[in-house]
N, C-alpha and C positions, 0 to 999 in steps of 0.2 A: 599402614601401607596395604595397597591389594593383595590377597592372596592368590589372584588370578594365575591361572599357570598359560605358558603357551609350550605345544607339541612339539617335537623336532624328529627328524629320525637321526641315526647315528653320521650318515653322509650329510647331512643336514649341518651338525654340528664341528665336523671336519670342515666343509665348506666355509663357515660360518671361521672358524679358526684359521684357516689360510689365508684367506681373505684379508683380516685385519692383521695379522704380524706382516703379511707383504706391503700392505697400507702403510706401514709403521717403517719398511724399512729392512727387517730383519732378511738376512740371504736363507734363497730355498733350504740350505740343510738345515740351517736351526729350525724354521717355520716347519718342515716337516718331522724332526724330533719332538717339538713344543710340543705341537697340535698332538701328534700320538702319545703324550700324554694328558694333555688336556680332556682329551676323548675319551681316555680311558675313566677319566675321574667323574665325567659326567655319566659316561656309561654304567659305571659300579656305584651309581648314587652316593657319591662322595662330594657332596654339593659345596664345601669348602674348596675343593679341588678339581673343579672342574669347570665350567665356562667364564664361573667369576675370576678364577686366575687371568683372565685376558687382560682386565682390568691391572691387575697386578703387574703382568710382563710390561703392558704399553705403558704403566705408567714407569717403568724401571728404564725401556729404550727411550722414553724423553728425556728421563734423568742425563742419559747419557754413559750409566755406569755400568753398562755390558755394551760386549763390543758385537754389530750386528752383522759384520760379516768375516767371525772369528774361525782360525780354519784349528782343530784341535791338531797337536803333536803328540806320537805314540811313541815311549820311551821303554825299551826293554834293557832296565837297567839290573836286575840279577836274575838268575834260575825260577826264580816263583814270584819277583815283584814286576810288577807294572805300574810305571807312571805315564797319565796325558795330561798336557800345558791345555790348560781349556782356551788359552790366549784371552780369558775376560769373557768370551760367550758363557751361554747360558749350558748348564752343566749337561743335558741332555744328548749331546750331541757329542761331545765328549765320550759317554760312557759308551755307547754304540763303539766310538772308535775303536777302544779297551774292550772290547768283551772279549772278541773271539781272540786274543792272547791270552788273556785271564783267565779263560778256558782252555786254552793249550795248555797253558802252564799249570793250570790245575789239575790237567789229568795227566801229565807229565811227571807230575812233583809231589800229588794228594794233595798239596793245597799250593794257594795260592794269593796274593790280596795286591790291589791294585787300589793307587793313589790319584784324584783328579785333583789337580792343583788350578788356582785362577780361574774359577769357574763360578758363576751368578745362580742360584740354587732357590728355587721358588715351590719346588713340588713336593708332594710324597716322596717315598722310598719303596714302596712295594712294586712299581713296576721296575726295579731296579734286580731288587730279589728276586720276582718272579720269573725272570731272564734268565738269570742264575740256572735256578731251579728246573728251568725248562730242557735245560742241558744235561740232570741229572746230577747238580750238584750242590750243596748246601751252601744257603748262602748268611754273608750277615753284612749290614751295610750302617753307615750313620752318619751326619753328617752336621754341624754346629749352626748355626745363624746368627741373628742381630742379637746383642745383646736385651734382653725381653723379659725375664724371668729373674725372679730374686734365689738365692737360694736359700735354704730351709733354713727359719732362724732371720733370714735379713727380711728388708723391705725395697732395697735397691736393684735394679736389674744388673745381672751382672751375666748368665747363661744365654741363650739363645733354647729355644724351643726342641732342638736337639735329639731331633726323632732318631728313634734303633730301627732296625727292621731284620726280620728272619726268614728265611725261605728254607722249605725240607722237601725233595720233591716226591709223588706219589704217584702210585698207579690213578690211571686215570686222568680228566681232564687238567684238573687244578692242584697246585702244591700246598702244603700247608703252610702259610702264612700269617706272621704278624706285622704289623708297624703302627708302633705310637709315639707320641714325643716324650719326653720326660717331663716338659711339664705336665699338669691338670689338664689341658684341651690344646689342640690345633689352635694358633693364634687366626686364622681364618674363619672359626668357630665363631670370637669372640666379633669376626669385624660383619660378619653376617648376623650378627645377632643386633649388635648399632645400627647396621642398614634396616632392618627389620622393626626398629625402637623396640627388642624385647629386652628384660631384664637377663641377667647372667647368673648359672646359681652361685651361690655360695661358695667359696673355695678355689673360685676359677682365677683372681685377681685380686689387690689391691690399689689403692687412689694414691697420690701422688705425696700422700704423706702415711703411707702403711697401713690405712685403715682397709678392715675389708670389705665390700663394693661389691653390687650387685647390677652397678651403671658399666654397660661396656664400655663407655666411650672413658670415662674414668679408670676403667682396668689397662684400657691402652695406654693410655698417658700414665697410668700408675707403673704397675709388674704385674707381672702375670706369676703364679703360683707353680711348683714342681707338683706332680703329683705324689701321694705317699710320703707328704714331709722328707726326711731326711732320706730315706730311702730314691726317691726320683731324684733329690738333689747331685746324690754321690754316685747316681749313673749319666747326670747331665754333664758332671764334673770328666766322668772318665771319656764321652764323645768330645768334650773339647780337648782334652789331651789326644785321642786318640785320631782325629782328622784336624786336631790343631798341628800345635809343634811337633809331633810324632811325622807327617807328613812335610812338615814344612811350612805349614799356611795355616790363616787366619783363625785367633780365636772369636767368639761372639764379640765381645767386646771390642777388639781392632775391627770389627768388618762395623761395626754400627758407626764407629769414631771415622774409618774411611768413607761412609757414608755421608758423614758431616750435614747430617740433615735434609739431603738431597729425598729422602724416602723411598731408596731402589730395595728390591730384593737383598736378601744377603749373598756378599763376596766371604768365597772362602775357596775348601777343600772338601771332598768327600772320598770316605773310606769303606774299601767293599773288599770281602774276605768271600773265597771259593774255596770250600772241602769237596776233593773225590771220594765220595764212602769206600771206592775199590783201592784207593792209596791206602785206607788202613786195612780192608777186609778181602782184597784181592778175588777169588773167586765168590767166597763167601758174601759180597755185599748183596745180593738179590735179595739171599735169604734173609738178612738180617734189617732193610727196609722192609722185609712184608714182616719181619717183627714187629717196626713200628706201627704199623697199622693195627695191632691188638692196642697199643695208648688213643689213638684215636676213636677206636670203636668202644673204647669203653668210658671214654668222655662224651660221646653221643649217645650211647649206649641209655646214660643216664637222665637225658633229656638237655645237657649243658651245649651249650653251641661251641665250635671250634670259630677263635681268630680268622675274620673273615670270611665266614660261611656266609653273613647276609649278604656282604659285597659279590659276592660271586653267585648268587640267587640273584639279586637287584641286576648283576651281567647278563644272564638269563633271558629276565623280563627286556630289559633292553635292549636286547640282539632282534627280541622278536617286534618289541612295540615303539621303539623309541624310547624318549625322555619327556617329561617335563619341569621348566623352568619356569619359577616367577615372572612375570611378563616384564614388572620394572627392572630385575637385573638384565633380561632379552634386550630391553630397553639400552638400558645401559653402554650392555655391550655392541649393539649395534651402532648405537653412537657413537665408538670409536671410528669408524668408516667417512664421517662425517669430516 
């Protein structure tokens, strides 16, 4: 395949994303939830998560199984919890709905955690925390998928890819931030890697009878790996409890099996927790985030990079230059228009 890139600027890619979810169907507030995050993912060189997802969403709104003109419901059912009925849309639009309660109630109460229930969930988690964070509050978020990933010991899938994510917020521009899946890699990882006909390394997957597999298209049809053996296993295990039946909704496994082969994104729930540092440390929290900032100077300090540092460099660059994208995925996705 070419390596050809073609340029976009950031409006470029916006446009470019409106464009096709209104093509498709979906009502302006999803398309403009979607899009700011889709944008964001292209802009942070997060090329799993960013204009290739188009491909993902439209092919989930053919499926049928998000609803494309779903209106979220905000439910303030006790002192520090929040639920929204995503009504079957895509989770995005939802969480907008839920912040600024999840934030009242977080600095209301020191914490706070808000449940989206019936919500179609295709993205990252960091623009989730980063919101959070931006308020001045810690965040942690997680959320289950299709069943994908075997757990340590098996060869069957039985987890969902089952990203955490963390936000801690900081002086200055950007929070500290992680998010990974429990498995070995972004399943996204693996389907860019197929498009591309590259090999997968070692570890990322196995074939449809347990072996291990350096063919992506074979790790997709196989399982996909937790990272850390046991370890990623029994934190995949605790986000399906914890945005599973803890919430109320879907584990990997039911969202795959209600999938019934259609090939949408995963149906579920997502779980987001908000701490106010001044709910525990009342006047004292200033001082005690600019404590933190000694753990982070002293992990840079040493030449080690912080969770996200490149993404927010890669923001950077992007703000000022644009992007680029392979031409045949450009391709691709413009074909949805077609």
């Amino acid at each position: 395949m070419s390596d050809e890139k073609v340029r976009l600027s950031l409006d470029e890619v916006t446009a470019l994303s409106r464009d096709i979810l209104t093509h498709h169907g979906l009502s302006a507030r999803h398309v403009e939830a979607v899009t700011a995050t889709i944008v964001a993912g292209e802009r942070d060189e997060c090329a799993s998560h960013g204009i290739y997802r188009l491909l993902v969403c439209v092919n989930t709104l053919r499926t049928g199984k998000v609803v494309k003109d779903a209106v979220p419901v905000v439910h303030d059912v006790a002192r520090a919890l929040v639920r929204v009925d995503a009504a079957g849309g895509f989770a995005q639009a939802a969480f907008h709905e839920g912040l600024p309660l999840l934030v009242e109630k977080a600095r209301q109460n020191g914490i706070a955690a808000l449940g989206i229930n019936h919500c179609v969930h295709f993205a990252a988690l960091w623009p989730e925390v980063e919101a959070v964070a931006a308020a001045g509050l810690v965040a942690f978020a997680c959320t289950p998928s299709h069943a994908w990933v075997a757990p340590a010991g098996g060869i069957k899938p039985l987890f969902g890819t089952n990203p955490v994510a963390f936000g801690w917020p900081r002086p200055g521009d950007y929070p500290y931030v992680f998010d990974f899946a429990t498995s070995a890699v972004a399943r996204g990882e693996i389907e860019l890697h197929r498009r591309a006909g590259k090999p997968i390394p070692e570890g990322w997957g196995v074939d449809a009878e347990g072996r291990p597999t350096t063919d992506a298209k074979a790790a997709l049809d196989g399982a996909m790996l937790t990272f850390g053996g046991h370890k990623g296993s029994a934190l995949a295990t605790m986000v399906e409890l914890i945005a599973g039946p803890l919430i109320g909704d879907l584990t990997s496994a039911e969202s795959i099996a209600l999938d019934d082969g259609a090939g949408s994104s995963p149906i579920g729930g997502e779980f987001i927790l908000a701490i106010d540092p001044a709910g525990f440390l009342g006047a004292e929290a200033a001082r005690h985030i600019e404590r933190a900032e000694q753990i982070f100077d002293a992990i840079t300090g040493q030449g080690a990079r912080l969770p996200s540092q490149r993404r927010f460099e890669a923001r950077a660059r992007s703000l000022a230059n644009g992007v680029e994208v392979p031409r045949q995925l450009y391709e691709d996705v413009r074909a949805l228009l077609g």
